[in-house]
MOPAC internal coordinates of N, CA, C and O (Angstrom, degrees):
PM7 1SCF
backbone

  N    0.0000 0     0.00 0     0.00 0    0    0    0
  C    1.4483 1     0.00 0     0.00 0    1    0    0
  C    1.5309 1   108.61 1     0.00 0    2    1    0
  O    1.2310 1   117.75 1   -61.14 1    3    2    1
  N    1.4484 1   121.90 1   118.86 1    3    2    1
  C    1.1217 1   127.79 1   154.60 1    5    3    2
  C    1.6308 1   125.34 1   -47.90 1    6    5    3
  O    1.2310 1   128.92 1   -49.21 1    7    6    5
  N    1.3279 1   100.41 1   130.79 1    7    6    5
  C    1.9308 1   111.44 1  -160.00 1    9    7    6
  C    1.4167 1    97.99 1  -120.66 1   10    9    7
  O    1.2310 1   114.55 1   -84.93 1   11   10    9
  N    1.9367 1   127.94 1    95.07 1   11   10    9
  C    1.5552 1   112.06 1   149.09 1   13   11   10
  C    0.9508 1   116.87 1   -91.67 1   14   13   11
  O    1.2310 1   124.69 1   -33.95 1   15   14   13
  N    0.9934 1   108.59 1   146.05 1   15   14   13
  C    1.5319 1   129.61 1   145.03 1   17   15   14
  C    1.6607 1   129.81 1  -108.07 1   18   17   15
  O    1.2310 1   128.41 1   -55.29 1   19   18   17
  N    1.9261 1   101.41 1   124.71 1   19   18   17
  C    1.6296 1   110.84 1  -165.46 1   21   19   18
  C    1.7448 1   113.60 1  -115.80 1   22   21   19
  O    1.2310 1   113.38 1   -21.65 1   23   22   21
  N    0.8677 1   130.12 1   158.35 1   23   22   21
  C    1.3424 1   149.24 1   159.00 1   25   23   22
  C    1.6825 1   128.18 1  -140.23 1   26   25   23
  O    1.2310 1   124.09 1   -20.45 1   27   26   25
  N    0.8681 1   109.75 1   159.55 1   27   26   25
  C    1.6236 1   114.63 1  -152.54 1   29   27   26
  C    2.1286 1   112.10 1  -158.67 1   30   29   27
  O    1.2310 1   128.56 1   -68.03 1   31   30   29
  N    1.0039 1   101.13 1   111.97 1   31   30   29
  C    1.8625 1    94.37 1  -171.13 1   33   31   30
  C    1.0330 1   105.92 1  -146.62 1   34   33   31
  O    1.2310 1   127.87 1   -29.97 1   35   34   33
  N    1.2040 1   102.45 1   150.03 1   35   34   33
  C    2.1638 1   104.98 1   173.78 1   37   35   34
  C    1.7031 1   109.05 1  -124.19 1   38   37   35
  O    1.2310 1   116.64 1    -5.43 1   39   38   37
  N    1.1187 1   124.00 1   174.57 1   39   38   37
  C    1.3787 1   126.16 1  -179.98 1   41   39   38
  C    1.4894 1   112.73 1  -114.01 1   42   41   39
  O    1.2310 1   114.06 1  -124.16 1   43   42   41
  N    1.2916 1   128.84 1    55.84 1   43   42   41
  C    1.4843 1   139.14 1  -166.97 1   45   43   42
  C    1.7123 1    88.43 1   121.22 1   46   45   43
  O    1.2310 1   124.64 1   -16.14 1   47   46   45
  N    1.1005 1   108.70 1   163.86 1   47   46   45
  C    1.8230 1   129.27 1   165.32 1   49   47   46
  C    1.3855 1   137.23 1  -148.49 1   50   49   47
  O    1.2310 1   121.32 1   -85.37 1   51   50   49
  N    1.5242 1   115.07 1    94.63 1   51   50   49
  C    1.4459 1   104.05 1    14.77 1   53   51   50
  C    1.7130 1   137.03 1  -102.62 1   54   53   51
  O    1.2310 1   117.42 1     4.38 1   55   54   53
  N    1.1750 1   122.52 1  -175.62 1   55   54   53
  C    2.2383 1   113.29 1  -163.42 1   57   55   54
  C    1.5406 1    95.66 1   171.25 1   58   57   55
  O    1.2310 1   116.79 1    -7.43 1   59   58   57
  N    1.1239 1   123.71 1   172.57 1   59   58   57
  C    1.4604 1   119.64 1   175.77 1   61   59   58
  C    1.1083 1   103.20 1   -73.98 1   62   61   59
  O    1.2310 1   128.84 1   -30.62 1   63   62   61
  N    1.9691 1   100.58 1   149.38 1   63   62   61
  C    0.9158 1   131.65 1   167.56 1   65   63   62
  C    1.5353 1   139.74 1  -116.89 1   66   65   63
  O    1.2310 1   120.61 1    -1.49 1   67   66   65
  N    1.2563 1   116.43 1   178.51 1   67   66   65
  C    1.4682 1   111.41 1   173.71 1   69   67   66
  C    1.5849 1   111.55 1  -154.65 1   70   69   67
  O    1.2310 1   118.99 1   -24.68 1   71   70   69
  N    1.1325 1   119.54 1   155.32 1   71   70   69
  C    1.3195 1   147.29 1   173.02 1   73   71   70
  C    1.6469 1   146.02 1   -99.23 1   74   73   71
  O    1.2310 1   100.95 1  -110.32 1   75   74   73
  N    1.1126 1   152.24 1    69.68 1   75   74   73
  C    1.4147 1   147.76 1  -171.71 1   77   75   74
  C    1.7801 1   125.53 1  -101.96 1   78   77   75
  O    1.2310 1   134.92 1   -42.40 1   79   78   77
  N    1.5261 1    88.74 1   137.60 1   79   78   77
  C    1.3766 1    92.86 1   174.36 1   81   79   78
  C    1.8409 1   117.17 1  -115.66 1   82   81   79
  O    1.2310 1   124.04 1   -29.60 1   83   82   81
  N    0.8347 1   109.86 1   150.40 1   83   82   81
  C    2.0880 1   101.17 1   164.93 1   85   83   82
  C    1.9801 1    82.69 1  -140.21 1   86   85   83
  O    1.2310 1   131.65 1   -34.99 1   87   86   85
  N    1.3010 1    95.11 1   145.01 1   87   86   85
  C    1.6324 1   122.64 1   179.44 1   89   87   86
  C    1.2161 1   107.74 1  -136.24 1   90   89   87
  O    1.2310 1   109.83 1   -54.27 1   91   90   89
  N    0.9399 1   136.68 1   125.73 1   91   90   89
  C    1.4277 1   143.04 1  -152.32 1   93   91   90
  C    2.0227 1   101.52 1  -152.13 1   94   93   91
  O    1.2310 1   125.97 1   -83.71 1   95   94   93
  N    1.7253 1   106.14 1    96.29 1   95   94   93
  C    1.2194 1   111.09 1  -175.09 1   97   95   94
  C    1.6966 1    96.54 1  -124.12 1   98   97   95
  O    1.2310 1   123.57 1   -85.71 1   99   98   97
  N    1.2203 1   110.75 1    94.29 1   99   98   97
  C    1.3286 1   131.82 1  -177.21 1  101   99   98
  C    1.4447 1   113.54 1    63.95 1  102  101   99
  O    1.2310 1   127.28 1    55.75 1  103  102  101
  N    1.0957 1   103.60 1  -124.25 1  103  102  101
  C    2.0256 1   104.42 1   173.29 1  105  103  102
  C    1.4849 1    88.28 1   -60.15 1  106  105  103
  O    1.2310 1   108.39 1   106.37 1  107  106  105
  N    1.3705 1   139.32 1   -73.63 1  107  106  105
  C    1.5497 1   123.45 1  -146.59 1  109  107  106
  C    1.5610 1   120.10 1   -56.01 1  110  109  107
  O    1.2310 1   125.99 1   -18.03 1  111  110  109
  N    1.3729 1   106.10 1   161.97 1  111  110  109
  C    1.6291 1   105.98 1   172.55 1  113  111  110
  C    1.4747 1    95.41 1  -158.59 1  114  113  111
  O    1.2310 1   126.79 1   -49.66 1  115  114  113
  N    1.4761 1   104.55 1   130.34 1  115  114  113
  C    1.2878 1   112.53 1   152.39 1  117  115  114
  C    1.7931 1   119.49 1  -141.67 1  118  117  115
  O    1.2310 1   137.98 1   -17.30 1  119  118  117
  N    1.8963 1    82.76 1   162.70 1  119  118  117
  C    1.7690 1    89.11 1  -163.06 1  121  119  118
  C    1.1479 1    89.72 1   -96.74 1  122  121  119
  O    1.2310 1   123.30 1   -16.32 1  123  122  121
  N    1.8406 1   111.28 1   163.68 1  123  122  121
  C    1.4861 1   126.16 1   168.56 1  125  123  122
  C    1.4461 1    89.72 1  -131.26 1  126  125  123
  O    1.2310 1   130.35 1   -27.26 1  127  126  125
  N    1.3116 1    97.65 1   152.74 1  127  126  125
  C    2.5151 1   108.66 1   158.78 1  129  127  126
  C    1.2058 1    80.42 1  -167.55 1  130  129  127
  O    1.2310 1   134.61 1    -7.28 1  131  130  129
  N    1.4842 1    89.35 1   172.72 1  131  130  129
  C    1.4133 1   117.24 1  -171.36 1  133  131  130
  C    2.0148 1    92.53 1  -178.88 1  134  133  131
  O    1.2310 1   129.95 1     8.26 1  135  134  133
  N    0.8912 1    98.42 1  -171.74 1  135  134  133
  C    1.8188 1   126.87 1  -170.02 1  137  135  134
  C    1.2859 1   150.71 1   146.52 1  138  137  135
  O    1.2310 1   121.98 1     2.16 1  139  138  137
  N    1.1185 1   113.81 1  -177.84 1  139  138  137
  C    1.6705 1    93.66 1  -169.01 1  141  139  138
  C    1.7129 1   123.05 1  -155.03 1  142  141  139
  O    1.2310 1   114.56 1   -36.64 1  143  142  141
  N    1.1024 1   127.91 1   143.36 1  143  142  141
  C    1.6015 1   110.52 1  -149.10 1  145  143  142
  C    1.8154 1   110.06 1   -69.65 1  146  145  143
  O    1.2310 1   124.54 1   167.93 1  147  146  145
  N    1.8430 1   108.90 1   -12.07 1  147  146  145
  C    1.5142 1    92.48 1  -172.49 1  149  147  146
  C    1.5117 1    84.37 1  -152.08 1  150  149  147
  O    1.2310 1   126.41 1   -76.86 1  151  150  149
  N    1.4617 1   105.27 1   103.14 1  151  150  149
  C    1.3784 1   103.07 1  -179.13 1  153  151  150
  C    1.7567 1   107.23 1  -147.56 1  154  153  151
  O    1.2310 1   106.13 1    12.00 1  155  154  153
  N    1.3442 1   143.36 1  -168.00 1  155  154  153
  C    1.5452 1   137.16 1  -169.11 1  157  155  154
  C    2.1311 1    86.11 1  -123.53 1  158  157  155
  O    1.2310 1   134.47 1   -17.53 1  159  158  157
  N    1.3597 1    89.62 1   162.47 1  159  158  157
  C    1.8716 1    96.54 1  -177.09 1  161  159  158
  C    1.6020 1    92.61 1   -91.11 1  162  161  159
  O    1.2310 1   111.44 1  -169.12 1  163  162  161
  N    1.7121 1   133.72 1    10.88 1  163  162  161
  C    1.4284 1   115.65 1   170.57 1  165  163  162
  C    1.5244 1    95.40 1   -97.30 1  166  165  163
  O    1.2310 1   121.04 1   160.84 1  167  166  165
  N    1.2688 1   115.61 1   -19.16 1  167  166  165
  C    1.7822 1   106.30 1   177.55 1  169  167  166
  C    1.3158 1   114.80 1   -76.45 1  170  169  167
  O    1.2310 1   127.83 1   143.51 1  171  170  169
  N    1.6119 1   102.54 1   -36.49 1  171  170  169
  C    2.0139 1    92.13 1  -172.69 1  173  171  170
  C    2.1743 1    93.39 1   -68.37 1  174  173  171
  O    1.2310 1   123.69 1   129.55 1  175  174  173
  N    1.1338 1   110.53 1   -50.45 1  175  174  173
  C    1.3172 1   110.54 1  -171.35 1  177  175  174
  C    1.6483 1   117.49 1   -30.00 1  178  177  175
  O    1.2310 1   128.25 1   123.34 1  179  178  177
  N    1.2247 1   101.72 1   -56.66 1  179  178  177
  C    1.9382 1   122.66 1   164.95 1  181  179  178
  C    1.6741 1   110.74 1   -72.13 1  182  181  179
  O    1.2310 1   129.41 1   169.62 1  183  182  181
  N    0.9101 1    99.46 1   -10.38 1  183  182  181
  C    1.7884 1    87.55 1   177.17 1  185  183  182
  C    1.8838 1   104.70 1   -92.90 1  186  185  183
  O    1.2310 1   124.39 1   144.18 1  187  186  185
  N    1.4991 1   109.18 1   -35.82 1  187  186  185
  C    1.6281 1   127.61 1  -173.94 1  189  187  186
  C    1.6761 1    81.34 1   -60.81 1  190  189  187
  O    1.2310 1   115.69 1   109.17 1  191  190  189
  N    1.5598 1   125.79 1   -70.83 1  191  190  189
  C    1.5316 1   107.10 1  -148.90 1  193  191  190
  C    1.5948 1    97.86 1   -77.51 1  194  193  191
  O    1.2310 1    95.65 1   178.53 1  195  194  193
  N    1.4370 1   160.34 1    -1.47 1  195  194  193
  C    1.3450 1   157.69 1  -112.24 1  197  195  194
  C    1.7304 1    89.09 1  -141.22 1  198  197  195
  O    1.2310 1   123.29 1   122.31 1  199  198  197
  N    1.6328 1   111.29 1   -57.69 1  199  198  197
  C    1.4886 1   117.88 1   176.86 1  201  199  198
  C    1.7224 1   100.03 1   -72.53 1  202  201  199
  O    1.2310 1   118.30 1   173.69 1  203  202  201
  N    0.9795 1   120.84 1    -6.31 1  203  202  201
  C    1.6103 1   117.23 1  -172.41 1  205  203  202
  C    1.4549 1    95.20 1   -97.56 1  206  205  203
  O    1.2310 1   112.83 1   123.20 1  207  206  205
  N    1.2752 1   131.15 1   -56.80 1  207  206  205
  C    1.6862 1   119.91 1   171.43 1  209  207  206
  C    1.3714 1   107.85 1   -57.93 1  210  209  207
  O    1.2310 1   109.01 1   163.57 1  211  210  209
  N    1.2356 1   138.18 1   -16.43 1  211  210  209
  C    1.4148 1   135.58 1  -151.27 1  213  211  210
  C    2.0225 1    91.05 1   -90.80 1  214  213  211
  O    1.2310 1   128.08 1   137.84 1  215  214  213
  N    1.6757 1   102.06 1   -42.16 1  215  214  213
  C    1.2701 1    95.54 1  -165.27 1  217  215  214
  C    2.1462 1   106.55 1   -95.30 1  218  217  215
  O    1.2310 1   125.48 1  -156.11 1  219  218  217
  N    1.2444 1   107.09 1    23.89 1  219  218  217
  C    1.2900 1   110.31 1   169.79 1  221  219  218
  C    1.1739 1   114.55 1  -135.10 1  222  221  219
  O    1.2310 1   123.32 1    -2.15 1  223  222  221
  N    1.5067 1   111.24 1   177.85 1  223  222  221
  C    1.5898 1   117.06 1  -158.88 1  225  223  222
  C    2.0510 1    95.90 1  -141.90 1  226  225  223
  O    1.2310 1   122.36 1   -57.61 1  227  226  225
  N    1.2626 1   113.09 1   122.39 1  227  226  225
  C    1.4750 1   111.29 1   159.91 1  229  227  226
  C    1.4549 1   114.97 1   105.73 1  230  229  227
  O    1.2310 1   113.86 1    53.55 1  231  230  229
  N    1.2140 1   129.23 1  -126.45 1  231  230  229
  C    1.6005 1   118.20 1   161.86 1  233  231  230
  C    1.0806 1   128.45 1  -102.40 1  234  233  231
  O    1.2310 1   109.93 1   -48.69 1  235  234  233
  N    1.1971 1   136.51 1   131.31 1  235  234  233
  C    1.5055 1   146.46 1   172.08 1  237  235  234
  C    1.6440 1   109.33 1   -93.54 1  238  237  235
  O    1.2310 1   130.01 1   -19.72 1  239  238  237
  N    1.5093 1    98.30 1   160.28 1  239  238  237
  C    1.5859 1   123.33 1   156.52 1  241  239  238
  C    1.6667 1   111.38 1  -114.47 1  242  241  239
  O    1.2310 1   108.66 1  -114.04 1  243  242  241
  N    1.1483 1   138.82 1    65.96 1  243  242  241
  C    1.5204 1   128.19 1  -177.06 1  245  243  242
  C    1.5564 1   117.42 1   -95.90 1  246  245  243
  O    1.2310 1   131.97 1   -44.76 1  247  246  245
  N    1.6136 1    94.49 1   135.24 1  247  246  245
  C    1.2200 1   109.22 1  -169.65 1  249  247  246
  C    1.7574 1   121.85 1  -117.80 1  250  249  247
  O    1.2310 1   128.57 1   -55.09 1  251  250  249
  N    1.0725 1   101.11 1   124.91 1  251  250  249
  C    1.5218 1    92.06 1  -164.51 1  253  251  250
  C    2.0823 1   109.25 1  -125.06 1  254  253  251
  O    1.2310 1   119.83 1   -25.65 1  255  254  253
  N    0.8659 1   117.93 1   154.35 1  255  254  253
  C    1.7872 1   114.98 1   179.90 1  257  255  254
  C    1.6167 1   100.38 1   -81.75 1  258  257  255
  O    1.2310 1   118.43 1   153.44 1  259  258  257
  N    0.9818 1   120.61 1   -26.56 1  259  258  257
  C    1.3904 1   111.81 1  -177.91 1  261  259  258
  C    1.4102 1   126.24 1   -91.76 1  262  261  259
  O    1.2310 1   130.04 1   -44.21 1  263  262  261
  N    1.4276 1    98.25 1   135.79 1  263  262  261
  C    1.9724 1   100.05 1  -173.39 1  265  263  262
  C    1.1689 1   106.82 1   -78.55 1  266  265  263
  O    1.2310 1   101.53 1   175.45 1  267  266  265
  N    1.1658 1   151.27 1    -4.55 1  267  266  265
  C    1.5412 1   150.53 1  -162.28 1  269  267  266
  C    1.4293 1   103.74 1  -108.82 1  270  269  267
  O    1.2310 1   122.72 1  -179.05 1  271  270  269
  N    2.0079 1   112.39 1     0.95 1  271  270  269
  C    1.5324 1    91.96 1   175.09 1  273  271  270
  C    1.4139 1   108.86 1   -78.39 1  274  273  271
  O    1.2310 1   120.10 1   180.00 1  275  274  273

């Protein structure tokens, strides 16, 4: 089973933001981010898990700190 893990934060809300992923499908791992100069910390949060299904295939476990995902 494929395992992400996301986070998502802004610097004021809304203010720039940013985004992270780690995916962890057995031995492999790769990171994703992304962000944006005027955005809210519930969009980067949903954008981290959204690009994280986008870049996998089949079943996941994703885990995120935020309750509003």
């Amino acid at each position: 089973m494929i395992q992400i893990f996301t986070d998502g934060a802004c610097a004021g809300n809304p203010g720039p933001g940013g985004w992270g992923v780690l995916i962890v499908d057995g031995e492999q791992r790769i990171e994703l981010c992304g962000g944006e100069s005027d955005t809210t910390n519930n969009r980067m949060e949903l954008n981290a898990a959204i690009e994280a299904l986008r870049a996998t295939s089949g079943p996941v476990n994703l885990y995120t700190d935020s309750q509003y995902v």
